[in-house]
C-alpha positions, -999 to 999 in steps of 0.1 A, spaced: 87 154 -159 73 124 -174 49 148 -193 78 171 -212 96 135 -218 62 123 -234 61 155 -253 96 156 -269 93 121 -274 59 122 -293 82 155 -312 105 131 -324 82 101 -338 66 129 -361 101 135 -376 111 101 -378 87 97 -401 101 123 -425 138 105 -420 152 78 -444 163 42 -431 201 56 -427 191 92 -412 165 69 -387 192 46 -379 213 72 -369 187 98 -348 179 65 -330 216 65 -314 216 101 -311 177 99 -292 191 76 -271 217 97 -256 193 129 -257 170 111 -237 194 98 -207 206 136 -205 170 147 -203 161 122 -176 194 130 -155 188 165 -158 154 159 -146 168 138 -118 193 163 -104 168 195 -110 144 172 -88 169 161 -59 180 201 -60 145 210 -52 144 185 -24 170 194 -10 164 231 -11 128 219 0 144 201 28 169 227 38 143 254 41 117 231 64 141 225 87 152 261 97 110 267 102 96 269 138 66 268 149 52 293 171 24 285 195 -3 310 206 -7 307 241 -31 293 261 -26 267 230 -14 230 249 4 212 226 8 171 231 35 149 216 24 116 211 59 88 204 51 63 182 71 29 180 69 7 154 57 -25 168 61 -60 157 32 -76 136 16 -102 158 12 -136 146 -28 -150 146 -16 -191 147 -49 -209 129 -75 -222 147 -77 -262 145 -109 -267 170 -94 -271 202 -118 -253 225 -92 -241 248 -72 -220 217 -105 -205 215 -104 -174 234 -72 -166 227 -78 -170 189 -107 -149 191 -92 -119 212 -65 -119 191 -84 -124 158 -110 -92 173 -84 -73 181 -60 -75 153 -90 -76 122 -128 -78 132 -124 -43 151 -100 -27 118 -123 -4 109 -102 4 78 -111 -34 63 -142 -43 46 -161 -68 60 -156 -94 29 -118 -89 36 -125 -95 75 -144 -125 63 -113 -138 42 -93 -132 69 -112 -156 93 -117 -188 69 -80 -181 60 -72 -187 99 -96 -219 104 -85 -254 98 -100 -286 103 -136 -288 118 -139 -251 125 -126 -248 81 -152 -272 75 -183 -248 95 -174 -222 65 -166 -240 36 -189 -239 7 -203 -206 21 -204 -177 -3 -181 -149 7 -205 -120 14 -207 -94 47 -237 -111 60 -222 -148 59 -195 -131 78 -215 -119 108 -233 -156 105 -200 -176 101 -189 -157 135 -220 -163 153 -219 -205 147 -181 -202 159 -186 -181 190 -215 -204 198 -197 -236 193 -165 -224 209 
């Protein structure tokens, strides 16, 4: 859509430039309302083809060969879990670092840099001050968790 729209617009600059003041002044208005018609039609053609799209999907079924087991996993949509910051206090510790493995050092879908953000952004206090000053890098990361999980 956004293509043809780019098209007829780029159309119309080249014959604005053949237009006097008063003839521009006047297509402008009348582009205007060409446009919003354009963009509504697109809209409705759009939402038409959804909902044929959506109409036709959901009279499909879908046949199994046999001998073919089919599973059906549920999925709920569970809360975020909140990391609270790590301040020192060696009892917090495990915890912290269950939850912190759990929820973000085991996400394969992160990159370790962003893992290592992660971390320092969840320190404060004495266990901040172990990685301050340290450049952000995937190897600091694996070296800032080794000083905390031998400290704590």
């Amino acid at each position: 859509m956004q293509e043809i729209l780019d098209k007829l617009l780029s159309l119309d600059d080249a014959i604005h430039d053949l237009l006097s003041d008063g003839e521009y002044a006047e297509d402008t208005k009348v582009r205007e309302d060409y446009i919003d018609k354009a963009k509504r039609a697109f809209l409705k053609a759009r939402k038409r083809a959804d909902n044929a799209l959506s109409a036709s999907t959901a009279r499909l079924s879908i046949i199994h060969p046999p001998n073919h087991a089919v599973s059906i996993t549920p999925s709920v949509k569970l809360p975020a879990i909140r990391l609270e910051p790590f301040t020192g206090n060696v009892q917090n510790w495990p915890r912290f670092w269950a939850q912190f493995k759990s929820s973000i050092d085991d996400d394969a879908s992160l990159s370790t840099i962003n893992k290592y953000d992660f971390l320092r952004g969840y320190l404060e206090g004495e266990p901040r001050l172990l990685v301050d000053g340290k450049a952000v890098t995937a190897s600091t990361y694996e070296e800032t968790k080794k000083v905390l999980l031998a400290r704590y």
